[in-house]
MARMIMAR-634273 format. One record per residue (C-alpha): x negated, z, y negated; residue number from 1. Coordinates in steps of 0.001 Angstrom, whole numbers, plus 500000, padded with zeros to 6 digits. Example, Ala and Ser with C-alpha at 12.3 -4.5 7.8 and 13.67 -1.06 7.14 Angstrom:
! residues 2
+--------+--------+--------+-----+
:      X :      Z :      Y :  nr :
+--------+--------+--------+-----+
: 487700 : 507800 : 504500 :   1 :
: 486330 : 507140 : 501060 :   2 :
+--------+--------+--------+-----+
END
This chain:
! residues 377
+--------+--------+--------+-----+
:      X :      Z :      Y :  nr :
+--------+--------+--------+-----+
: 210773 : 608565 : 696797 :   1 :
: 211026 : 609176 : 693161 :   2 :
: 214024 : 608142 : 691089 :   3 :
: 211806 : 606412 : 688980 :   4 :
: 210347 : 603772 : 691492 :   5 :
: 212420 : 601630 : 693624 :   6 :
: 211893 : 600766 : 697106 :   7 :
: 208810 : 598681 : 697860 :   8 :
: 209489 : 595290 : 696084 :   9 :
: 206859 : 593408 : 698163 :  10 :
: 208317 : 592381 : 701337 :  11 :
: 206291 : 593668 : 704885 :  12 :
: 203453 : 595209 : 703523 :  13 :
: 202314 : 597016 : 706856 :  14 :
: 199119 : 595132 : 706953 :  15 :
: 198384 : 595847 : 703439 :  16 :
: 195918 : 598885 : 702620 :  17 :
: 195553 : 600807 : 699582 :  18 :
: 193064 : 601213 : 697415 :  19 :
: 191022 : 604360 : 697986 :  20 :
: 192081 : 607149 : 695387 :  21 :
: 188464 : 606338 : 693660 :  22 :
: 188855 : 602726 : 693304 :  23 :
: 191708 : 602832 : 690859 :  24 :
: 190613 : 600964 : 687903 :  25 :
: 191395 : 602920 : 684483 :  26 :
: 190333 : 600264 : 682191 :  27 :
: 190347 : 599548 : 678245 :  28 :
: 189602 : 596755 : 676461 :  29 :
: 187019 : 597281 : 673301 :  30 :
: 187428 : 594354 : 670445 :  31 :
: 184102 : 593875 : 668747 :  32 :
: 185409 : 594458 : 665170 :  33 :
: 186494 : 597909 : 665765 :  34 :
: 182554 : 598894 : 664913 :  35 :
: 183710 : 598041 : 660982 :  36 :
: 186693 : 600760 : 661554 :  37 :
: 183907 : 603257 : 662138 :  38 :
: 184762 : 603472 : 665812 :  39 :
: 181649 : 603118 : 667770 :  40 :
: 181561 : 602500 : 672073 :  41 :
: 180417 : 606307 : 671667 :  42 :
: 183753 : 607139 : 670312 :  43 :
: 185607 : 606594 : 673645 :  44 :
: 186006 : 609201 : 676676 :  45 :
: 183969 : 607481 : 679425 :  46 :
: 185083 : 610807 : 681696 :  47 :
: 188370 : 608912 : 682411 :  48 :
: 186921 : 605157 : 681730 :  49 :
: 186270 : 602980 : 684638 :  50 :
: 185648 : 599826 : 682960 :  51 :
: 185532 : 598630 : 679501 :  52 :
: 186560 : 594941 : 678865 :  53 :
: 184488 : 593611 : 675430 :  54 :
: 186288 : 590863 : 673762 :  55 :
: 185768 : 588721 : 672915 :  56 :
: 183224 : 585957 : 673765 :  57 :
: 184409 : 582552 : 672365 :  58 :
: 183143 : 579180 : 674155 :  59 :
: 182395 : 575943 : 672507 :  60 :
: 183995 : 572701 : 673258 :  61 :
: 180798 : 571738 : 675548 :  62 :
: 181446 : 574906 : 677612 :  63 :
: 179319 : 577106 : 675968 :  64 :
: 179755 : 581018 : 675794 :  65 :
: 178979 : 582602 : 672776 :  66 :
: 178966 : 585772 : 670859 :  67 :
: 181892 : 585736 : 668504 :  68 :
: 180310 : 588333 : 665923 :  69 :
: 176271 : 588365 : 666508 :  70 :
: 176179 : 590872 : 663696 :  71 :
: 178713 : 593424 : 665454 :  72 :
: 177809 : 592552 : 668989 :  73 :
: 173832 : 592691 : 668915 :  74 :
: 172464 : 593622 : 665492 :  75 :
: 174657 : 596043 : 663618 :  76 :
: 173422 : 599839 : 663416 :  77 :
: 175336 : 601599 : 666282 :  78 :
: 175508 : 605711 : 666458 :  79 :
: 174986 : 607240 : 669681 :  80 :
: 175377 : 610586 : 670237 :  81 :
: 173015 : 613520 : 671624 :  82 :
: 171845 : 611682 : 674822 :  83 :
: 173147 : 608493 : 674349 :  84 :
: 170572 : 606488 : 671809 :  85 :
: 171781 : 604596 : 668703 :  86 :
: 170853 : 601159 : 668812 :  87 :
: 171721 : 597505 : 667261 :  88 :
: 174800 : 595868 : 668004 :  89 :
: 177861 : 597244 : 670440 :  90 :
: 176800 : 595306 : 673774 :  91 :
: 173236 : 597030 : 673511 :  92 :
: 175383 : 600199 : 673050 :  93 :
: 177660 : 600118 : 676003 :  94 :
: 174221 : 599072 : 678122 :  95 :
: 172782 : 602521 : 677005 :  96 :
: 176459 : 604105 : 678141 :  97 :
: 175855 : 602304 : 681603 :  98 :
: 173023 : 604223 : 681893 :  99 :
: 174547 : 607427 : 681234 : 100 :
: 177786 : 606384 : 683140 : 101 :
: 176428 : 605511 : 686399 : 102 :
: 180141 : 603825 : 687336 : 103 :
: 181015 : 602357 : 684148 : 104 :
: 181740 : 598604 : 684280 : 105 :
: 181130 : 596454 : 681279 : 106 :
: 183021 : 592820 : 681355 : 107 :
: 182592 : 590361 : 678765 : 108 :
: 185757 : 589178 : 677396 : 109 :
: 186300 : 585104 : 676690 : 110 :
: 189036 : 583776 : 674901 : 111 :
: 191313 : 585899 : 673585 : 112 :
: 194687 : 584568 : 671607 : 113 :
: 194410 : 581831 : 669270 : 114 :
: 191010 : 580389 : 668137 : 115 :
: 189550 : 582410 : 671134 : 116 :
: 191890 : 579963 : 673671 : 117 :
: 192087 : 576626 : 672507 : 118 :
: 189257 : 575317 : 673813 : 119 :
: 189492 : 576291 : 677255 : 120 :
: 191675 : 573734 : 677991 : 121 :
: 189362 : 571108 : 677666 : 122 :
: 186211 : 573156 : 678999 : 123 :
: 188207 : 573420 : 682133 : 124 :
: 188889 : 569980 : 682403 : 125 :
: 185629 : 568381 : 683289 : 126 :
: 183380 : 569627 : 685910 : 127 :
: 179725 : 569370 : 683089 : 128 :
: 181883 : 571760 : 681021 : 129 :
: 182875 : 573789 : 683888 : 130 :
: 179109 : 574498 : 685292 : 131 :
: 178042 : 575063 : 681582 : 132 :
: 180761 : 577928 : 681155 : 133 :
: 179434 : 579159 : 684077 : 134 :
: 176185 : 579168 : 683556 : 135 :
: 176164 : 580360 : 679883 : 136 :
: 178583 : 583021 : 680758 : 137 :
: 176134 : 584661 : 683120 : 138 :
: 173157 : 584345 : 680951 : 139 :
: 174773 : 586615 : 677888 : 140 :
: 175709 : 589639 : 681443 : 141 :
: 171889 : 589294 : 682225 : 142 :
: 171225 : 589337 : 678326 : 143 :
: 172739 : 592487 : 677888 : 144 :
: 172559 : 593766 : 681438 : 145 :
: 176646 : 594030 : 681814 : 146 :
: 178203 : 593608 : 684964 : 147 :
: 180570 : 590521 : 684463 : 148 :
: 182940 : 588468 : 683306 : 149 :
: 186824 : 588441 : 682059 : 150 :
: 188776 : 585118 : 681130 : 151 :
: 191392 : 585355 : 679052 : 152 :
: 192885 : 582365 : 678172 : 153 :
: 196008 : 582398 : 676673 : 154 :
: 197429 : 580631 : 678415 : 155 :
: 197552 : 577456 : 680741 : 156 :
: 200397 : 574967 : 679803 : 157 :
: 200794 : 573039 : 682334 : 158 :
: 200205 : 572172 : 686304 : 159 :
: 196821 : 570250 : 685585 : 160 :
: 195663 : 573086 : 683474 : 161 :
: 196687 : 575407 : 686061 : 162 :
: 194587 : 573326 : 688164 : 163 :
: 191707 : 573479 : 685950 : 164 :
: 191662 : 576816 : 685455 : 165 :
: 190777 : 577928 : 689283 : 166 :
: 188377 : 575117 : 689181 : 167 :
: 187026 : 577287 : 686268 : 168 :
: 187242 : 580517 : 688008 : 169 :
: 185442 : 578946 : 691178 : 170 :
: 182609 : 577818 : 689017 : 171 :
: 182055 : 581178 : 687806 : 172 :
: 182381 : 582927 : 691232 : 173 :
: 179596 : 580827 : 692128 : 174 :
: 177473 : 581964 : 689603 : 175 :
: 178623 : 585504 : 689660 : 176 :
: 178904 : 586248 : 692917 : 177 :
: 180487 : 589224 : 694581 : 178 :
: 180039 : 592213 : 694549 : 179 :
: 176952 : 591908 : 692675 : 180 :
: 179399 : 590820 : 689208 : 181 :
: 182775 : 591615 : 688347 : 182 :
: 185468 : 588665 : 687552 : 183 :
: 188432 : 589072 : 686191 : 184 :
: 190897 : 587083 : 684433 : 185 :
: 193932 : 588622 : 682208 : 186 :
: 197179 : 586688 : 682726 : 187 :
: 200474 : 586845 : 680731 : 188 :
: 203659 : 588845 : 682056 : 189 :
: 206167 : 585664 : 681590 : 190 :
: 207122 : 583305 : 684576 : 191 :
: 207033 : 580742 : 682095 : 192 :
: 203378 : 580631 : 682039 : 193 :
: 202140 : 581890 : 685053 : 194 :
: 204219 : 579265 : 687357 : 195 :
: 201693 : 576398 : 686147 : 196 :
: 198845 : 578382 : 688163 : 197 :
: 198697 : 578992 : 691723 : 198 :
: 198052 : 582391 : 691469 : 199 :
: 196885 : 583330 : 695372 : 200 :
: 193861 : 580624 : 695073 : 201 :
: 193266 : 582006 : 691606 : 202 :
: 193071 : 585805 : 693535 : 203 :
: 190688 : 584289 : 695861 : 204 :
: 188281 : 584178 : 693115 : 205 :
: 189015 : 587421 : 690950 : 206 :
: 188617 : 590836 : 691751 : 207 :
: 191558 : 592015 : 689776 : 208 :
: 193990 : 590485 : 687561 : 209 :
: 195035 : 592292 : 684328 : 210 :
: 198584 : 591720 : 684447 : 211 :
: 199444 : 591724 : 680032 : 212 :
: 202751 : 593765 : 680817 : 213 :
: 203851 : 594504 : 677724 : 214 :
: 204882 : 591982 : 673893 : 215 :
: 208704 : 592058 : 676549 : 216 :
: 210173 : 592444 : 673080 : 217 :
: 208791 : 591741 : 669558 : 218 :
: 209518 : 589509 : 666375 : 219 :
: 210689 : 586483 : 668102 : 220 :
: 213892 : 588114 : 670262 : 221 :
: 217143 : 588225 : 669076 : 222 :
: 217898 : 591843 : 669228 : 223 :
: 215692 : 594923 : 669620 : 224 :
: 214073 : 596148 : 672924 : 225 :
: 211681 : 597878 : 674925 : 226 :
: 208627 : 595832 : 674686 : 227 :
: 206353 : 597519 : 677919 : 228 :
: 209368 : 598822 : 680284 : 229 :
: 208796 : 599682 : 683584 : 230 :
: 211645 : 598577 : 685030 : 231 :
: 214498 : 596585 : 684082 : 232 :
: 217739 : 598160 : 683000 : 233 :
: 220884 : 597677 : 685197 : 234 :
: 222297 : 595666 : 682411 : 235 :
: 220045 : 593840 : 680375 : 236 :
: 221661 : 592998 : 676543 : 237 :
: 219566 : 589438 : 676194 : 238 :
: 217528 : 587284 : 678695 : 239 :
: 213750 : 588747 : 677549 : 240 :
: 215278 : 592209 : 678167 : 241 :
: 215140 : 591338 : 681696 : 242 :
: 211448 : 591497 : 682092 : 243 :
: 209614 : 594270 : 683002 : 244 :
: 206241 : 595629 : 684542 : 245 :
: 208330 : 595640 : 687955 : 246 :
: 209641 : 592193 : 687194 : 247 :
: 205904 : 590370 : 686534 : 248 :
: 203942 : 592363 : 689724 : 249 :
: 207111 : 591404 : 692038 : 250 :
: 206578 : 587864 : 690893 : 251 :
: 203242 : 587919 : 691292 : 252 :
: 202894 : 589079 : 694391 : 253 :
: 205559 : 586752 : 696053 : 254 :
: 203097 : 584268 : 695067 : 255 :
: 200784 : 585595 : 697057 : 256 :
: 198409 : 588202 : 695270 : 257 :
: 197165 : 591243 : 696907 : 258 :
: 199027 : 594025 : 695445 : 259 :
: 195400 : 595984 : 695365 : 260 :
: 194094 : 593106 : 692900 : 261 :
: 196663 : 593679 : 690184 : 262 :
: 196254 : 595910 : 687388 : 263 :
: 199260 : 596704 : 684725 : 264 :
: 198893 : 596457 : 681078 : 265 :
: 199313 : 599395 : 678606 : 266 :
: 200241 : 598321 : 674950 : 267 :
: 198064 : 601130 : 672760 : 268 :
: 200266 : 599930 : 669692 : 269 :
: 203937 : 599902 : 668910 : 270 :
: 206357 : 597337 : 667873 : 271 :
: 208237 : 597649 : 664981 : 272 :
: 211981 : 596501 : 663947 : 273 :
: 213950 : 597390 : 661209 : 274 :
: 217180 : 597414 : 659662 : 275 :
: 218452 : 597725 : 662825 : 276 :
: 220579 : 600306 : 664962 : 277 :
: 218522 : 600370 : 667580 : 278 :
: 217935 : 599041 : 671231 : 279 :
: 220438 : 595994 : 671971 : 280 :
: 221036 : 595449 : 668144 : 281 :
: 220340 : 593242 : 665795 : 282 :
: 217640 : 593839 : 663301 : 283 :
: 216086 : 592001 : 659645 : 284 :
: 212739 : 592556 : 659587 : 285 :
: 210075 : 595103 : 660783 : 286 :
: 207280 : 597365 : 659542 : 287 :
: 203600 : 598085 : 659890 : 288 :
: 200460 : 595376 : 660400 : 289 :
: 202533 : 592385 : 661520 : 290 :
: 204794 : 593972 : 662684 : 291 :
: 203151 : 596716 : 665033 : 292 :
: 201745 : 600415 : 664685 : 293 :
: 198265 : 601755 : 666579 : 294 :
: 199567 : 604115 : 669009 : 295 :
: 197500 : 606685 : 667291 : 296 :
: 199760 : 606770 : 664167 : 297 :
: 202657 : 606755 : 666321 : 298 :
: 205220 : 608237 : 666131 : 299 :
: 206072 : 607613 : 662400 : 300 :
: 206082 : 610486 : 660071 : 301 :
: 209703 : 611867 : 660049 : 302 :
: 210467 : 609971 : 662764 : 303 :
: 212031 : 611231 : 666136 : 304 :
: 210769 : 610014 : 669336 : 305 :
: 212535 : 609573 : 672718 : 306 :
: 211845 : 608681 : 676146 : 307 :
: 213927 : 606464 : 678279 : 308 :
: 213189 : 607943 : 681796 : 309 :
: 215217 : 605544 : 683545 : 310 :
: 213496 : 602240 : 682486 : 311 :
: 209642 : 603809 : 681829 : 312 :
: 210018 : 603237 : 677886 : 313 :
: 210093 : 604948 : 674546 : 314 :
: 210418 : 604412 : 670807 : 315 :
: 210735 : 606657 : 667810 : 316 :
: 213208 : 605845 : 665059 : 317 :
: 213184 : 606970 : 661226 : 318 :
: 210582 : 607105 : 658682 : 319 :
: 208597 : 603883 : 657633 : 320 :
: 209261 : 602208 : 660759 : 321 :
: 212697 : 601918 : 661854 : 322 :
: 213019 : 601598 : 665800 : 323 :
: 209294 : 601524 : 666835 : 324 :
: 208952 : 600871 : 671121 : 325 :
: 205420 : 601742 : 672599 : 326 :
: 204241 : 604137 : 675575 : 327 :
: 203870 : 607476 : 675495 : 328 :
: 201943 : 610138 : 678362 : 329 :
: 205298 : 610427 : 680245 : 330 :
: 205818 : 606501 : 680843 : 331 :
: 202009 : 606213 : 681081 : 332 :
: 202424 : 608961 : 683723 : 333 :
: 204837 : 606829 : 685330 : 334 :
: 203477 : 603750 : 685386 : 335 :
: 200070 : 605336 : 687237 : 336 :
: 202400 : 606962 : 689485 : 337 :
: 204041 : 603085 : 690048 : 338 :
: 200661 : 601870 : 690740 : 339 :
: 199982 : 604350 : 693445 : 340 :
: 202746 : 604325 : 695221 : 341 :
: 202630 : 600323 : 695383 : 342 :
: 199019 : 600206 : 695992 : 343 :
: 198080 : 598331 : 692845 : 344 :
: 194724 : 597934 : 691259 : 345 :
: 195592 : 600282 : 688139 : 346 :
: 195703 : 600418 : 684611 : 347 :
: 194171 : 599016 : 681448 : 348 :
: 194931 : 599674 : 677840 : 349 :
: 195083 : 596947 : 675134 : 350 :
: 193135 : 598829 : 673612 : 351 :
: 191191 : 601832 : 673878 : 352 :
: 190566 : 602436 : 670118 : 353 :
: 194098 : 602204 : 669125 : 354 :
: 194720 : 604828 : 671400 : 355 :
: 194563 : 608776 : 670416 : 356 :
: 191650 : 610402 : 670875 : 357 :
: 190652 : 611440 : 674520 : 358 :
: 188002 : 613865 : 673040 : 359 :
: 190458 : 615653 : 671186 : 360 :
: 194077 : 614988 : 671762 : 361 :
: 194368 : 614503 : 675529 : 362 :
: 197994 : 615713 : 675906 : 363 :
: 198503 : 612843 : 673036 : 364 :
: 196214 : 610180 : 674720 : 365 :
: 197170 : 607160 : 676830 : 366 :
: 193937 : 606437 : 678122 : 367 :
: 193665 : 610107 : 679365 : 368 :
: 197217 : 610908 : 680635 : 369 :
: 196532 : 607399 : 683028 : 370 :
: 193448 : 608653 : 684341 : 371 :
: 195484 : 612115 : 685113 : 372 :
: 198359 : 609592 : 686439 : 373 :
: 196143 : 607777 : 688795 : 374 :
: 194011 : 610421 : 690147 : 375 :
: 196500 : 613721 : 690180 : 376 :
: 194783 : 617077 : 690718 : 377 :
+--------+--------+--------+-----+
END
């Protein structure tokens, strides 16, 4: 057993069977208004893409799913590439990939943080609501010929919306039936929100759950941290420094999840403090686009970057950005080496355009070094 993984967290797992070595999902999530940052479905590696998660759909306070950008999602002038067609809009694009990528999933993404969630709580209240979800969500996957569906509110609140939201998730199964469609549902890392859902009936319904392992640390903690570690250090220096990917999956699957349906966040972006001496110290502000950095301009110019092989973390400190705590293609590494050993689903990346390119800088990219993780040669 490696150093880096402890012993099997999940109790008597002897009936449990891992995934086959080709099931592990290697997943990325594409936001629509990357196509105005000149980055094009074409412009990611499909060669070590499993699914691609396209957020996001937003739904209406009757229920209904829409497209949250009609110009980027359906009409705007896409590139393709030698054998892959351009075409209008970015959901007609990734149905051309589909073709070319005979095992590429594409999941519609609803919700998302902010205006993206707040209706779901009322949607899920009433059954009318429910069914209309339901049946608008599966309308825009025969639309566009995708293969699914990925709910991502942020977050239930309480017990009744708990409640509500596997009455949601059992609407939609019935509409999207396996294994015919794909449903999925991505779920914060924090105990505080995931202990108003029962999470094994909400696994009855999903085929994986896309665990957001990562925002540990970030503007609102007292003192500087790791914000995606693996594991938790022997001594945390504040309560939120106590969480970690091993933390969330334990807790999940005490509640009853099959390890197999549980698949670990990657943060493709960094998270910035400054004026600070580093991890376990205070700090005054931070640096970047509210406060992050794209992995891909990580680390900062002039700035040194370590990794913490003990917890699965790293960070760079100097230049513009002071102590800056992402992932790297060691931790990555590491985590897909966690996920096989524990029989998880797999990975996905939040998201797969901040990431380095996998076309040209695959000893730099996430998305890449995962896939290598996950299925080792």
């Amino acid at each position: 057993m490696s150093r880096y993984a402890p012993p099997p967290p999940f109790g008597d797992r002897s009936s449990f069977t891992a995934p086959p070595i080709n099931m592990y999902w290697n997943a990325v999530y594409y936001p629509n208004w990357r196509i105005y940052r000149d980055q094009p479905p074409v412009s990611l590696n499909f060669d070590v893409i499993s699914h691609v998660f396209y957020a996001f759909a937003w739904v209406k306070d009757d229920g209904t799913v829409y497209l949250s950008d009609e110009w980027a999602d359906a009409q705007i002038e896409v590139s393709g590439t030698a054998d892959v067609p351009a075409t209008q809009g970015c959901l007609n694009s990734f149905a051309l990939l589909k073709k070319k990528y005979t095992k590429l999933k594409v999941v519609l993404s609803v919700g998302g943080g902010g205006k993206g969630s707040e209706p779901f709580a009322q949607v899920a209240a009433h059954q009318a609501s429910r069914e209309r979800f339901a049946q608008t969500a599966l309308g825009l996957v025969q639309q566009f010929g995708i293969d699914g569906i990925d709910i991502d509110w942020e977050h239930p609140s309480d017990s009744t919306q708990g409640e509500n939201y596997v009455a949601l998730l059992s609407a939609l199964r019935q509409r999207l039936p396996s294994p015919q469609y794909t449903l999925s549902s991505a779920l914060p890392a924090g105990e505080w929100a995931l202990q108003h859902i029962n999470l094994a009936h909400a696994s009855q319904y999903l085929d994986m759950i896309n665990l957001m392992s990562y925002d540990f640390s970030g503007p609102w903690v007292p003192k500087a941290g790791h914000q995606a570690q693996l594991f938790t250090p022997q001594i945390p220096h504040c309560a939120e420094a106590a969480i970690s990917c091993h933390s969330a999956v334990s807790y999940i699957v005490r509640q009853g999840v099959p390890p197999n349906k549980i698949v670990v966040g990657v943060p493709a972006y960094g998270r910035s403090f400054t004026g600070t001496k580093g991890l376990g110290h205070s700090f005054s502000g931070h640096a970047g686009e509210e406060g992050t950095f794209e992995y891909r301009d990580l680390p900062r110019p002039g700035a040194t970057e370590y990794v913490d092989a003990q917890v699965g973390a790293a960070y760079c400190v100097g230049g513009d950005g002071g102590f800056v705590t992402y992932d790297t293609p060691q931790t990555v590494k590491m985590k897909a080496r966690y996920v096989r050993q524990n029989g998880l689903g797999g990975l996905f990346y939040w998201t797969g355009t901040g990431d380095a390119s996998a076309h040209t800088q695959k000893d730099r990219s996430l998305v890449y070094n995962g896939f290598m993780g996950l299925f080792p040669q």
